[in-house]
N, C-alpha and C positions, 0 to 999 in steps of 0.2 A: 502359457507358452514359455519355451526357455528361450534363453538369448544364445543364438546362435556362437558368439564369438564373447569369451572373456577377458579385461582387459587387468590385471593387476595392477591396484596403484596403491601407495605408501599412507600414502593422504591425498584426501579429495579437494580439489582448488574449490575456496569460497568469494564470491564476490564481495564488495564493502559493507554489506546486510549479513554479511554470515550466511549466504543463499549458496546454495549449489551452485559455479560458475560453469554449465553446460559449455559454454564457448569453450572453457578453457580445456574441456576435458581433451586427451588423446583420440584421435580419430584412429579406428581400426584400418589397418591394409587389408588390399585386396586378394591375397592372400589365400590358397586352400584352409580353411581350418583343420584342428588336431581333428580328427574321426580313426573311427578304428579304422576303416579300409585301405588298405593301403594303395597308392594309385596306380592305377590303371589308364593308358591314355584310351579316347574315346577310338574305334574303327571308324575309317574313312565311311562315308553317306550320309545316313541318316543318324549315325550315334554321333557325329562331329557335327550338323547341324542342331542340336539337340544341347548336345554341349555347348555349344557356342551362344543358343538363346538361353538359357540357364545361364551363362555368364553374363550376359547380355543386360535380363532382370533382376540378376542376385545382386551383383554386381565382385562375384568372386571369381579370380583365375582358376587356370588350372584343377578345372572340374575332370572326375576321373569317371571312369565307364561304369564302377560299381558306387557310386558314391547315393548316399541319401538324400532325394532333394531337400525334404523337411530339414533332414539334421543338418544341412547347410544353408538353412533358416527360407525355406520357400514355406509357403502356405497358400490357403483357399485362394484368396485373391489374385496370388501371384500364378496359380494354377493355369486363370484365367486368362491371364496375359502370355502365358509360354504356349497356351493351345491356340490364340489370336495371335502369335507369332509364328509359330510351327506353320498356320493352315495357308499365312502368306508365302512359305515355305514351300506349299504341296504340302506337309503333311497331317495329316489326319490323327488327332487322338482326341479325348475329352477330360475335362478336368477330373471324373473317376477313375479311368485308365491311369493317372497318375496318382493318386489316391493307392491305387489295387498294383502297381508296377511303377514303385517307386526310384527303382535306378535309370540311369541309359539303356546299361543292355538290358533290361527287365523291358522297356519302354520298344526299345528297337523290334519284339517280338511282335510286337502289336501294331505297332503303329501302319499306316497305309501311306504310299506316299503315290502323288499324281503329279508325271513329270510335264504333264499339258494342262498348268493348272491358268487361265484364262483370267484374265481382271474383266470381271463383271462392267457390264457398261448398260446406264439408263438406257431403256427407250421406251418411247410411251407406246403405251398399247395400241392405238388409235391410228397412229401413224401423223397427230396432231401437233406442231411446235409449238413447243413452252414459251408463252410471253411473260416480261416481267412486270410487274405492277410497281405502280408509283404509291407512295404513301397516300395518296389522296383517292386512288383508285381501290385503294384497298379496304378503306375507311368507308368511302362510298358500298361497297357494296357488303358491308358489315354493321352499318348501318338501319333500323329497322326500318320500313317501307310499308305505307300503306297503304300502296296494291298489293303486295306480295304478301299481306298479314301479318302479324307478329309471331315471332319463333315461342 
């Protein structure tokens, strides 16, 4: 993997071990990185949602409509979190759809969006109300029992 943003420094701060002083390094802003593309703001809908959770997980401003997610350092993992954010969203993609359409608007082609997107709500099947168990009720019946035989 490359690192998404590079920080040039003169000398590297050491701690009193002569260790890397991580703390002390420069933290990067939030900031677009240098990329070739030059920016493009995202269209109102879905490409400004889209953008906005990309900023959300990168933790970079000013995300532009053709920009690369990768090359502004998103990866597999974080794939999984912008399609777990998107689908709170309404919209619909998978972590290959980003993979295979890597920009906004590359993404906006594709993506589905459902403006009656519903929060799911338990109910039991049965029409039966959930009781809670006491720690000793629970014990009790995880317990082996020798009418019931051993598991």
């Amino acid at each position: 993997m490359i690192p998404a943003i590079f920080i040039p420094l003169t000398t590297l701060p050491l701690n009193n071990n002569g260790k890397l002083d991580r703390n002390a390094l420069p933290k990067p802003d939030n900031n677009r990185p240098q990329i070739q593309q030059k920016y493009q703001p995202p269209a109102p809908g879905i490409a400004t949602t889209i953008a906005n959770t990309w900023t959300q997980i990168l933790g970079i401003h000013n995300i532009g409509a053709n920009d690369n997610f990768f090359e502004l350092g998103g990866d597999s993992i974080l794939t999984i979190q912008v399609v777990s954010t998107l689908a709170k969203h309404g919209i619909t993609i998978t972590p290959r759809n980003i993979f295979e359409h890597q920009t906004i608007n590359e993404l906006t082609t594709i993506a589905t969006h459902n403006t009656n997107t519903p929060t799911p709500t338990p109910t039991p099947q049965n029409n039966t109300p959930l009781v809670e168990l006491t720690d000793e009720e629970l014990a009790g019946l995880l317990r082996p029992d020798s009418n019931r035989g051993t598991p």
